[in-house]
C-alpha positions, 0 to 999 in steps of 0.5 A: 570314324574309327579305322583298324590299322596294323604296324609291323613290329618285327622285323624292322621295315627297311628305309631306302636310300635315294640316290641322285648323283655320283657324289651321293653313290660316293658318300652312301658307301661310306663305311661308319665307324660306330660307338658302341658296335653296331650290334650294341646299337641294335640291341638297344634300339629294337627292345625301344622300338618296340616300346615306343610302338607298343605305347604309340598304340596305347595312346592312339587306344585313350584318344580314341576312347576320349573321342568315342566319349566326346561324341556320345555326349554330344548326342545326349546333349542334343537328344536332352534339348530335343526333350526338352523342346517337346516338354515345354510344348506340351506343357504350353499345349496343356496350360493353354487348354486349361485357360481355354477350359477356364475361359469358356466356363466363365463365359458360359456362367455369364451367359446363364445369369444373363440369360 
């Protein structure tokens, strides 16, 4: 089964910080020096994001496609041996009427000489 989804790209979704204890308050509001700048590092992190997005989403679209293939080749396989099962039936249908034909005709020639 097949769900429709939506990620948004842009802007990016805030992560939220969870904050316990007076230490952590501390340390949360630590200022980072940052190497490259921070603009640097967004620059380069947005257009990847984004990317990585993009390709998430087209390997979800082939797993999808290959699973969508699986299934309808399982229904063929089963529906072929559903066939199957009904020709060999039918021919054991029709090769046993032809024996019961050819056995009454013997039987009625017998009984003609005989009779």
């Amino acid at each position: 089964m097949q769900f429709i989804t939506t990620e948004q790209l842009l802007p990016l979704p805030k992560v939220e910080e969870v904050v316990e204890t007076k230490a952590d308050k501390k340390a949360a509001n630590v200022d980072y020096i940052l190497e490259p700048s921070q603009e640097e590092i967004v620059e380069q992190l947005i257009p990847k994001s984004i990317k990585i997005q993009l390709y998430k989403a087209i390997l979800d679209s082939h797993a999808s496609e290959h699973g969508a293939r699986m299934t309808s080749m399982d229904k063929a396989t089963e529906n072929a041996g559903e066939l199957l099962k009904a020709l060999k039936l039918s021919y054991n249908q029709a090769r046993q009427a032809a024996i019961t034909t050819e056995l009454t005709e013997i039987v009625s020639g017998a009984a003609a000489l005989n009779g």
